[in-house]
C-alpha positions as CSV (number, residue, x, y, z in Angstrom):
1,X,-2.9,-4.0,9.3
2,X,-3.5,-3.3,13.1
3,X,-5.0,-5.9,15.9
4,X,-6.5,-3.8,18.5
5,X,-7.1,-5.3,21.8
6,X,-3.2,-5.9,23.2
7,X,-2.1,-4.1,20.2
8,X,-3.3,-0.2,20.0
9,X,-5.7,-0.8,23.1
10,X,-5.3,-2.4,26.6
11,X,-6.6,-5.2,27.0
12,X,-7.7,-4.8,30.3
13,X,-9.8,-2.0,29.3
14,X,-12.1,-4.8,26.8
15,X,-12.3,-7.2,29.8
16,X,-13.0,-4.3,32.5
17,X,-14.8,-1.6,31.2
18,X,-16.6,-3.0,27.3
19,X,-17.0,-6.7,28.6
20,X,-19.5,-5.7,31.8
21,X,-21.1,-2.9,29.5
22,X,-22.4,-5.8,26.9
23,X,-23.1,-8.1,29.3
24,X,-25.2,-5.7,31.6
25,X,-27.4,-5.1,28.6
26,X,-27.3,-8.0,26.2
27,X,-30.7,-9.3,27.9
28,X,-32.9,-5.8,27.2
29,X,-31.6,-6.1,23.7
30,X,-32.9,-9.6,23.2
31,X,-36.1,-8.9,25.0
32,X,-36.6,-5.4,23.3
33,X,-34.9,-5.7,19.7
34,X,-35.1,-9.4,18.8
35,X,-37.0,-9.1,15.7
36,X,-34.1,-6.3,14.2
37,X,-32.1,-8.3,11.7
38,X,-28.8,-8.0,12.9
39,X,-29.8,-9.1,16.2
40,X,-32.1,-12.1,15.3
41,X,-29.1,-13.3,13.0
42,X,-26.7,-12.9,15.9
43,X,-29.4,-15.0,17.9
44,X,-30.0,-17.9,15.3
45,X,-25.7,-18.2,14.7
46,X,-25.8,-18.4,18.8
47,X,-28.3,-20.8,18.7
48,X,-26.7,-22.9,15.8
49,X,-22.8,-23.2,17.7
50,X,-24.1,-23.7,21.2
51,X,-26.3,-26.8,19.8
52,X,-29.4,-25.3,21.0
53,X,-31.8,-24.6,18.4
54,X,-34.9,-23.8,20.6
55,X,-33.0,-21.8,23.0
56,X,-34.9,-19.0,24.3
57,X,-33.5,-15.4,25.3
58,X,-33.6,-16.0,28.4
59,X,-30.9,-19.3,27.5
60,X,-29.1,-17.2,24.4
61,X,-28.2,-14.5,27.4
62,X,-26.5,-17.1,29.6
63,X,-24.8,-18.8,27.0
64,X,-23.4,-15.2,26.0
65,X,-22.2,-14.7,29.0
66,X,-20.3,-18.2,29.4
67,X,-18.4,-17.1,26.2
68,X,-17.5,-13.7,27.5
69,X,-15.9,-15.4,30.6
70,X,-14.1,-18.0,28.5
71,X,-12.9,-15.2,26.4
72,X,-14.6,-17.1,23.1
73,X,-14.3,-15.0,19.7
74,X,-17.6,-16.2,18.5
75,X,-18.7,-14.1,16.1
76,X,-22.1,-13.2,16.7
77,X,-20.8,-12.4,20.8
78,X,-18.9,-10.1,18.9
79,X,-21.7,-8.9,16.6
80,X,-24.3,-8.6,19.7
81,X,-21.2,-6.7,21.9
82,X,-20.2,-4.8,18.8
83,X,-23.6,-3.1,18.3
84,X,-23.9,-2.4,22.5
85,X,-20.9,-0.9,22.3
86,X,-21.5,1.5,19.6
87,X,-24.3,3.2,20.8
88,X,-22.3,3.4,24.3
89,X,-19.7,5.3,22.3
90,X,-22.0,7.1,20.6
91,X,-24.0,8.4,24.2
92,X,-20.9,9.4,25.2
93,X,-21.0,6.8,27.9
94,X,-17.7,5.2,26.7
95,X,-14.1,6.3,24.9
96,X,-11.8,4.1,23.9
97,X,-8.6,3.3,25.0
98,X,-5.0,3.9,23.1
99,X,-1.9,3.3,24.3
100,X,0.1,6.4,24.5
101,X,2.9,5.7,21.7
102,X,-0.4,4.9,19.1
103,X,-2.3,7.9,17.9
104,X,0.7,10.1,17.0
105,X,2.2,7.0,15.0
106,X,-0.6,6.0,13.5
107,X,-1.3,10.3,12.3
108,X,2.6,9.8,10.9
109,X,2.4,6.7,8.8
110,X,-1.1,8.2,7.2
111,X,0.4,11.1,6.2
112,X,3.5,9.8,4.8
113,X,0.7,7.5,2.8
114,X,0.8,4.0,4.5
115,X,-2.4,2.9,3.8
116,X,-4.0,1.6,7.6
117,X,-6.9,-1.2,8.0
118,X,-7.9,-3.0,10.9
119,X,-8.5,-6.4,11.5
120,X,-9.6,-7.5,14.7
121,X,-11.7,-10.1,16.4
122,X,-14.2,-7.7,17.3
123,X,-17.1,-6.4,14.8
124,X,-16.5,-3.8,12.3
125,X,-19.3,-1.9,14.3
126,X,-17.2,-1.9,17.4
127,X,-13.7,-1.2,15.4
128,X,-15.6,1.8,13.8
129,X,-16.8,2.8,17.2
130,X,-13.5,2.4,18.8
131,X,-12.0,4.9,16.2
132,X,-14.8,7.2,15.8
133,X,-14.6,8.0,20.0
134,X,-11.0,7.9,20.9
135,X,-9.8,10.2,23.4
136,X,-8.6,12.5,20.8
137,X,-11.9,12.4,18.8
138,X,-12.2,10.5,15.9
139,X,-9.7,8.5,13.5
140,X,-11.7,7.5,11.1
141,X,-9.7,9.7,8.5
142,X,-7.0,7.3,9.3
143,X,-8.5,4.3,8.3
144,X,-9.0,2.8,4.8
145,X,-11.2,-0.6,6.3
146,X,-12.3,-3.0,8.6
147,X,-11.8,-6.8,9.1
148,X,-13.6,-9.4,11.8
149,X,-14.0,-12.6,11.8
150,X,-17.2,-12.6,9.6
151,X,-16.2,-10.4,6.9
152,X,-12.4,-11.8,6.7
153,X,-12.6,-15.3,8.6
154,X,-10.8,-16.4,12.0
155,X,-8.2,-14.3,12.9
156,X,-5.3,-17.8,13.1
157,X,-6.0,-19.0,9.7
158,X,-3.8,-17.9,6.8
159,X,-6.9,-18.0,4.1
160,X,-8.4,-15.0,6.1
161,X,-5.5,-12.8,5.3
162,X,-5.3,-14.1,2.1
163,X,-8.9,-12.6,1.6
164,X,-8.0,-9.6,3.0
165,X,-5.1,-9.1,0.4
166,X,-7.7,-9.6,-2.3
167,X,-10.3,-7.7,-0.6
168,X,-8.0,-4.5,-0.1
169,X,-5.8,-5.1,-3.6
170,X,-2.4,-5.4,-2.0
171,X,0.6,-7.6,-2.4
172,X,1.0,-9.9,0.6
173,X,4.8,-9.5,0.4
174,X,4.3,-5.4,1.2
175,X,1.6,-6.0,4.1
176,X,2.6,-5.6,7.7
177,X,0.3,-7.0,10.4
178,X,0.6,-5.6,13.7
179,X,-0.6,-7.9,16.7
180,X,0.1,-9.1,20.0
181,X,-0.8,-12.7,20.0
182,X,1.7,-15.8,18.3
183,X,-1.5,-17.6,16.2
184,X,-2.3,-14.4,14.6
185,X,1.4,-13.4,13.7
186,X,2.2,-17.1,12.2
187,X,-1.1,-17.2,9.9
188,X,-0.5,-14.0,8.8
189,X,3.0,-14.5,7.9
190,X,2.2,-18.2,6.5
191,X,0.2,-15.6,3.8
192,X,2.9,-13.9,3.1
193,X,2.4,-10.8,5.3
194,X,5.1,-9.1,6.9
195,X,4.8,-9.2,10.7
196,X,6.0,-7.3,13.9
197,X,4.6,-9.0,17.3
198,X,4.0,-6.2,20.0
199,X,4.6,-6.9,23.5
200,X,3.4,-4.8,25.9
201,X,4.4,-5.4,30.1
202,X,1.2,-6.4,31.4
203,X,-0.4,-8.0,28.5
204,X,-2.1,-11.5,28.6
205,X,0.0,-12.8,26.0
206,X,3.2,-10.9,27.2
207,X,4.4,-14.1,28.6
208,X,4.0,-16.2,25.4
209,X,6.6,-14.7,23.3
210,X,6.4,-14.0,20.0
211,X,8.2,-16.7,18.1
212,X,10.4,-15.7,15.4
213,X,8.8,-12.6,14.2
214,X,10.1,-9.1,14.4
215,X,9.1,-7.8,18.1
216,X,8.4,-4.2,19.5
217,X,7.6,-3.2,23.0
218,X,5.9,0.1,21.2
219,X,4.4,1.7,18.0
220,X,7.4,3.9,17.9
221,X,9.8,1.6,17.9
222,X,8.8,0.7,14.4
223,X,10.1,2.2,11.0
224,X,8.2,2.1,8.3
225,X,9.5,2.6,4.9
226,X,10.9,1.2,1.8
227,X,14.5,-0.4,1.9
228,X,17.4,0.9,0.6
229,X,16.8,0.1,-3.5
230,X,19.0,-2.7,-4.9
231,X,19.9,-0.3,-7.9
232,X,24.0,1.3,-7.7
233,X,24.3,5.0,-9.2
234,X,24.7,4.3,-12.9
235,X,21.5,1.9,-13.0
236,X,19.8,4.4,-10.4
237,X,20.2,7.3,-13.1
238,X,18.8,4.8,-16.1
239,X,15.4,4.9,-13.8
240,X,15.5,8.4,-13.4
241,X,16.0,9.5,-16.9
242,X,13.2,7.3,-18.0
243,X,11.1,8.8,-16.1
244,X,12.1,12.2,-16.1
245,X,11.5,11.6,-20.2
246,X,8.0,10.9,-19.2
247,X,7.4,13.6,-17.0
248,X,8.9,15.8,-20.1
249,X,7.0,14.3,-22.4
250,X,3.5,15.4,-20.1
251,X,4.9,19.4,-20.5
252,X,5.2,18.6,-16.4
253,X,9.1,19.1,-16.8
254,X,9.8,21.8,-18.7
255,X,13.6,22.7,-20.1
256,X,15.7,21.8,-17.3
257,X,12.7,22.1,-14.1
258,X,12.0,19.6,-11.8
259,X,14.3,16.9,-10.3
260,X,13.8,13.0,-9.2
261,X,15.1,10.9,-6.8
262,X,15.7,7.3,-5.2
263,X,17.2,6.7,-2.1
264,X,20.0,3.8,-2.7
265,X,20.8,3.5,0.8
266,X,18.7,4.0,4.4
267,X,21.7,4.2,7.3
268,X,23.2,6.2,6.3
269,X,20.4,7.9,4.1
270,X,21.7,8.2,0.5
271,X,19.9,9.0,-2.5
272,X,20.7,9.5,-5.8
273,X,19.6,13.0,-7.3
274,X,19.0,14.1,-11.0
275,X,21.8,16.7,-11.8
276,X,21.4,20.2,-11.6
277,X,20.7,22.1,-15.5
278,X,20.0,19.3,-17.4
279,X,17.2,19.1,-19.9
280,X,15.1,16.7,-18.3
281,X,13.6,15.4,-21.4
282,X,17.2,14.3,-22.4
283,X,18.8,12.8,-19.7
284,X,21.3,9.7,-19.4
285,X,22.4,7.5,-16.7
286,X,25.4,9.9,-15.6
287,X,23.0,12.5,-15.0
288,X,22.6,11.8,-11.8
289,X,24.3,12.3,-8.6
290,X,25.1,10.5,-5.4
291,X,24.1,12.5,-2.3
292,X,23.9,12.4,1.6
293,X,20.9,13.2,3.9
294,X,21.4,17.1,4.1
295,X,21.6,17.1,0.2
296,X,25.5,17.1,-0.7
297,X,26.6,15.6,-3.2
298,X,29.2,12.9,-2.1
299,X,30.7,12.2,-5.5
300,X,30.9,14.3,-8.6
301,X,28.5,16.7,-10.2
302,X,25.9,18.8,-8.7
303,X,22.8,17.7,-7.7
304,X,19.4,20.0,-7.9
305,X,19.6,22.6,-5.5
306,X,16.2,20.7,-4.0
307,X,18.2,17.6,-3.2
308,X,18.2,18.8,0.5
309,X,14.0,18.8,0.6
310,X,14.3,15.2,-1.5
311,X,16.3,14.2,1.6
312,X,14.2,15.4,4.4
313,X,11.0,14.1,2.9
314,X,12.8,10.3,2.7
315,X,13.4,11.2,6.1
316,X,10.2,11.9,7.5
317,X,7.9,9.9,5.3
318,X,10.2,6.5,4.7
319,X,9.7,7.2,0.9
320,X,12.1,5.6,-1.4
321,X,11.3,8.0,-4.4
322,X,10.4,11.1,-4.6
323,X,8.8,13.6,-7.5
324,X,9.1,17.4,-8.3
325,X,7.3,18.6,-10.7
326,X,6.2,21.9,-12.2
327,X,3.0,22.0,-13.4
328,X,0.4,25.0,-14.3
329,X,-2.2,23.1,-12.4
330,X,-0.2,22.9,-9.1
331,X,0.8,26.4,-9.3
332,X,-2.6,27.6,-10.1
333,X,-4.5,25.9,-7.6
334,X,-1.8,27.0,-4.9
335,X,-2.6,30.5,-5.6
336,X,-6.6,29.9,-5.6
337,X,-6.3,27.6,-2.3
338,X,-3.4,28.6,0.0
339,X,-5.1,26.6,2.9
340,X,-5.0,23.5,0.7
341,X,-6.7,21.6,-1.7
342,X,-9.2,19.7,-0.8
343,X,-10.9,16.1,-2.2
344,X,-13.4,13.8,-1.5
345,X,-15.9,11.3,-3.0
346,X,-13.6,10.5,-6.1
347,X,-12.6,7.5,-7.1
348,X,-8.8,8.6,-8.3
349,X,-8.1,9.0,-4.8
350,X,-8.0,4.8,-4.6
351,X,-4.8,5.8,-6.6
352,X,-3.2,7.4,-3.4
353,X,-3.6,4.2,-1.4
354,X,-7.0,4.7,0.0
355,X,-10.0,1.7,0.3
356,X,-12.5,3.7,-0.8
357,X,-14.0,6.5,-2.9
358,X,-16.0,8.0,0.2
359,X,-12.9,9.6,1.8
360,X,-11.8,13.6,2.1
361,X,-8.2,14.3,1.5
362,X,-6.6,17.7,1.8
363,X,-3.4,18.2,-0.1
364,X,-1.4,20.6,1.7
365,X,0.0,23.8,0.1
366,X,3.1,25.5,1.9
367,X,4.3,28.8,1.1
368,X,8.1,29.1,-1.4
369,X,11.2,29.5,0.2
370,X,14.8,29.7,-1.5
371,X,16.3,27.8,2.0
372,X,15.8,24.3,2.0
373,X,15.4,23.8,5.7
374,X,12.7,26.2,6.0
375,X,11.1,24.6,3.2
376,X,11.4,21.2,4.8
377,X,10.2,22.5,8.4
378,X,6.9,23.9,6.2
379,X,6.6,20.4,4.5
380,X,6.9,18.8,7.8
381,X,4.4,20.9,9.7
382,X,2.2,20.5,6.9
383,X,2.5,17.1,5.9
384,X,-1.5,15.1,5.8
385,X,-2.8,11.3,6.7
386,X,-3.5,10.3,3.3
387,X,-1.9,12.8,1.0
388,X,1.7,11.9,0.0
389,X,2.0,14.8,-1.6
390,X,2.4,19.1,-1.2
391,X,2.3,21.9,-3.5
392,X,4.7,24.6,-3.1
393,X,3.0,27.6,-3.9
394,X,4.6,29.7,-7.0
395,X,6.4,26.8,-7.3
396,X,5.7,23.5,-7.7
397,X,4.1,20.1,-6.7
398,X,6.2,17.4,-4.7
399,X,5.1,13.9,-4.7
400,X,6.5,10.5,-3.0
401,X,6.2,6.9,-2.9
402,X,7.8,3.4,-1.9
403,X,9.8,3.1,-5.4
404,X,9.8,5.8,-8.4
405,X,7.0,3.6,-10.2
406,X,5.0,4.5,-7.2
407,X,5.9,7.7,-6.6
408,X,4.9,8.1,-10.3
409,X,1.3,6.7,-10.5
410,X,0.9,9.2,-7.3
411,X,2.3,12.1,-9.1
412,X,-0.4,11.3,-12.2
413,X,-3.0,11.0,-9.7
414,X,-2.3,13.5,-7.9
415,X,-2.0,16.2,-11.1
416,X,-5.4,14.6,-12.2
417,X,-6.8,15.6,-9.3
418,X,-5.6,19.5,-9.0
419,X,-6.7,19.4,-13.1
420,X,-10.1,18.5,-11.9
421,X,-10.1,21.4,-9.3
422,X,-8.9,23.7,-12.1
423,X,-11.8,23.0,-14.4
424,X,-14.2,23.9,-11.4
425,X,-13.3,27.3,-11.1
């Protein structure tokens, strides 16, 4: 969950370039488009916290403007600047600002399928605006919703991120909230959120610290990704044959095809791996083996010969499980489509972590190779904000997640997906 102004954006460039934009225009817009709904609500909330019910435009416009110098986050300010702003953006009069560490972060932690949302004290109209017209074009792709202060509540009291949890149908406890300011970072945590406070040199709220939580000069300096699981190798295996016996079960794992894994440790990386020639709909605990980050085993047994790709996707994406399946519908669709697969408008793809059904997705298809390292430099290049997943054409279909249930649900969504493209033709 991302703040914006301080956070991903300077705030200098709200209070220097957006701030004198609105204000400039806010009294043509009361004179011109009172009677639009948005506006006239904006008007009658301004007139209903200033004490002022017969204020006229000429009044509502001054009292707007006291608020932008005291820097209030009244929402309809927000509402009035939030629609100015906009159509600014959309003129091509203004482009918002990113700090340079952001955009490349944010592009990683979608594809490795963090799900993103924004909640800031400006209107969803501006936040939409402010990702539609970045300097790199838009980022809407990126982002699964938006939270103000209207829709979620006051951005320093713990019930508003408790909506949000309900709103967007995640566990407090796996949240992180990204923001630059001490009120917003206590609330958030005293609903359970994780937190990281971002100071930036220059900020207004550099100075104030950020209490006790988890602090970051830059977006880059944070690592995303599940810990190290609690399970040790024998229980590890349990998992893994459980769910390999599902997979089986599905025809998805066929003789002794496919392989699992759960990473057991992150520094140094260590997962465990589902042995190499087993019949995957018959495996035990002790089929499983303990490996390191380039894939060899540290322990004995052999592991898959894919452990090294299992590895390298932990690495990259902060997974804690990942999936490799072979299944007709991956291998069929990576012949018919090697661009990709694309989706959009379908409700299953909520299952991959996204807000909405009104999203496209393109899982990526990457061409076979016998060398692991080339296969993970493909996967890498290829890798795309929203899709934790890849189809190896002639091959296969690789899937990832926090934990193996995770990782799981994905896989079934994912296959339910590529079915659906099958039946298209």
């Amino acid at each position: 969950m991302l703040d914006i102004e301080g956070t991903t954006g300077a705030t200098g460039f709200v209070v220097d370039v957006l701030y004198p934009y609105a204000r400039e225009r806010f009294g043509a817009l009361l004179a011109s488009r009172g009677e639009e709904p948005e506006v006239a609500r904006a008007v009658a909330q301004v007139r209903e916290l200033a004490g002022e019910p017969d204020a006229d435009a000429g009044r509502v416009e001054k009292i707007l403007g006291e608020w932008v110098d005291a820097d209030r986050k009244a929402t309809p300010l927000k509402t009035l600047q939030g629609i100015l702003w906009a159509e600014g953006f959309a003129r091509g009069e203004l482009v918002s600002h990113f700090y340079p560490d952001v955009i490349d972060v944010l592009r990683g932690w979608a594809a490795a399928g963090v799900r993103l949302y924004v909640y800031s004290s400006g209107s969803v109209a501006a936040q939409r605006a402010w990702f539609t017209y970045s300097p790199e074009g838009s980022l809407m792709e990126l982002v699964g919703g938006f939270f103000d202060t209207e829709n979620a509540g006051p951005k320093q009291e713990p019930d508003s991120y408790r909506a949000i949890s309900a709103a967007v149908g995640a566990d407090a406890g796996r949240t992180l909230f990204l923001s630059d300011r001490l009120g917003e970072l206590d609330a958030a945590r005293d609903a359970g959120w994780r937190t990281v406070g971002v100071r930036r040199a220059g900020e207004p709220y550099f100075a104030a610290g950020v209490g006790g939580h988890a602090e970051v000069s830059a977006f880059d300096e944070i690592r995303l990704g599940s810990a190290a699981s609690e399970l040790d190798l024998e229980e590890a295996g349990a998992v893994l044959a459980a769910e390999a016996a599902r997979f089986a079960s599905f025809g998805w794992m066929r003789g002794t095809s496919g392989n699992l894994s759960v990473v057991l440790s992150r520094t140094p990386l260590q997962l465990a791996v589902t042995a190499s020639g087993r019949d995957k709909g018959e495996l035990t605990s002790a089929d499983v083996v303990l490996t390191d980050a380039s894939g060899a085993a540290l322990g004995a047994g052999r592991p898959s010969a894919e452990a090294a790709l299992h590895a390298r996707v932990a690495a990259l994406t902060g997974a804690g499980a990942v999936v490799h399946v072979h299944t007709v519908a991956s291998v069929a669709m990576g012949h018919r489509k090697p661009g990709g697969v694309e989706f959009r408008d379908l409700e299953m793809l909520k299952g991959l972590g996204h807000g909405t059904h009104e999203v496209a997705v393109t899982l990526p298809v990457i061409e076979n190779s016998q060398d692991m390292g080339v296969l993970g430099d493909r996967l890498e290049a290829a890798l795309q904000p929203g899709m934790p997943a890849v189809v190896v054409a002639g091959h296969g279909l690789y899937v990832w997640g926090e934990n193996p249930r995770e990782a799981r649900h994905r896989t079934e969504v994912v296959e339910w997906l590529l079915e659906l493209e099958l039946t298209r033709g």
